[in-house]
N, C-alpha and C positions, 0 to 999 in steps of 0.2 A: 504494500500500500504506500508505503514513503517512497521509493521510486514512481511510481505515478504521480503522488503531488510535485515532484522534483522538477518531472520531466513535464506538467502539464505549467510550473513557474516559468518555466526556460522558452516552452511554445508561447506564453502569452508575453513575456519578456522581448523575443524577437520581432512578435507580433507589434506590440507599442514601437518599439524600436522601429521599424521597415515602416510605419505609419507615420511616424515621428519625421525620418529621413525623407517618406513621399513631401509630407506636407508642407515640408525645408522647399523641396524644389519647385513645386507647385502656385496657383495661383499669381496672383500680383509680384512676387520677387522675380529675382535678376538673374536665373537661369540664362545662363549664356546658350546659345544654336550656332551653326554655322553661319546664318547672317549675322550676326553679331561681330565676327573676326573676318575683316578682310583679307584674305588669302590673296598673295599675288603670285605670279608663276616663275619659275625658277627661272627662266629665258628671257623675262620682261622684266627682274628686275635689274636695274644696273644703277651703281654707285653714280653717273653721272645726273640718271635724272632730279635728283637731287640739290644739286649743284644751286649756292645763295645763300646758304644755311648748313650748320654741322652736322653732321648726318653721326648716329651710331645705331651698329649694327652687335643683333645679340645674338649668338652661335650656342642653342638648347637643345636639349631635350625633356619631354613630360616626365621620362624613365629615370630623369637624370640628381643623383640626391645634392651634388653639390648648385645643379641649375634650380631647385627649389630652394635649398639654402638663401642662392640671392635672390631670386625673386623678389620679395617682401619692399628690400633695399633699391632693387631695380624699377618697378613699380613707381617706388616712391619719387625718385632720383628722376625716371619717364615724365611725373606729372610735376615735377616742380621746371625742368626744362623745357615742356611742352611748346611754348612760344620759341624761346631760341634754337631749337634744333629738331632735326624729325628721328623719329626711331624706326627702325626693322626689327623683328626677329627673325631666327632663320632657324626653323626645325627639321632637326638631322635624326634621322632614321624614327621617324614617330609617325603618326596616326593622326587624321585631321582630326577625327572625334574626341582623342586626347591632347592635342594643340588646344581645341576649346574647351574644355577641363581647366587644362591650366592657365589659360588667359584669363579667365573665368574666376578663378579662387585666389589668384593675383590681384586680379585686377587693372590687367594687364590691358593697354586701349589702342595700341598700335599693329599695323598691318604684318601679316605674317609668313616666310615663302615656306614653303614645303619643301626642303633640299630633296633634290633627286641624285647629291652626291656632287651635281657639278659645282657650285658654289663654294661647297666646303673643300673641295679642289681645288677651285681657282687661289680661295685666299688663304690657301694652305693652312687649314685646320685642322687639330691633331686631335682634340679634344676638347670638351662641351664641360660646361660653359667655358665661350670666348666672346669675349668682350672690341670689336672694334670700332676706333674715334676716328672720323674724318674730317679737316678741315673744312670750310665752306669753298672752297673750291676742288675738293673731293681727294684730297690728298692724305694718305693714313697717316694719322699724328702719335698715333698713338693704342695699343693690344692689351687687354690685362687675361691671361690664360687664366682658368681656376675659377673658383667661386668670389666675388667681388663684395666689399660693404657699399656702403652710401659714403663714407670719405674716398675708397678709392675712385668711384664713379666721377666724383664730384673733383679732384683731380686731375685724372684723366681727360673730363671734358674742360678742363681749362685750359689745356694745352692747346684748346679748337679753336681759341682766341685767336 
């Protein structure tokens, strides 16, 4: 009989819980969808078009524990720059469904390519998160490999002066 009440606490447990999480998503809040993140294409996107303004470019992944680390920092860092400079991200080996997950739980408001491998080629990426700063006239100023805070960010971008 005590294995039954155990087992009938644990189903009603999971139950509140799974209704709990529905009703997080649900309704009036800020579920992010694929229209919500602009996705641009790995062929279309190019560092010139940019060009007038500092451009940084974020090299993630959803899978990635030290690309959620900064996140928070990066986010924050995105929306206090917003005006002076544009951001990218560039997602390496991920899942759009998971791209808007985590733009999503960031907070994350800027357009995003889907690496199909070439990008992270071109600008020889070895490893996620990569961080890079280009001046306003599209020249890299500046790489931070690794997971970043909000001083190094904020550093970084001043060299885009």
């Amino acid at each position: 009989m005590h294995t039954r009440k155990v087992w009938l606490l644990v189903t009603l447990l999971v139950v509140v819980g799974a209704a709990s999480a529905l009703g997080a998503c649900g309704g009036s809040g800020s579920s992010a969808s694929s229209a919500d993140v602009q996705f641009l294409s790995p062929k279309g996107f190019m560092v010139a078009d940019y060009g007038g303004k500092p451009l940084v470019v974020n090299y993630f992944g959803s899978w990635c524990g030290p690309c959620n680390a900064e996140a928070a920092d990066l986010a924050a860092f995105s929306k206090a720059q917003s005006g002076s400079a544009a951001f990218v991200g560039v997602a390496v080996n991920d899942q759009q469904s998971d791209v808007v997950d985590f733009m999503s739980k960031y907070g994350l408001t800027y357009p995003v390519v889907l690496d199909d491998n070439s990008l992270s080629a071109k600008d020889g990426i070895t490893g996620v998160p990569t961080t890079i700063f280009y001046d306003a006239s599209g020249q890299e100023v500046d790489r931070i490999v690794g997971a970043a805070t909000l001083a190094q960010f904020n550093t970084s971008f001043a060299k885009t002066q």
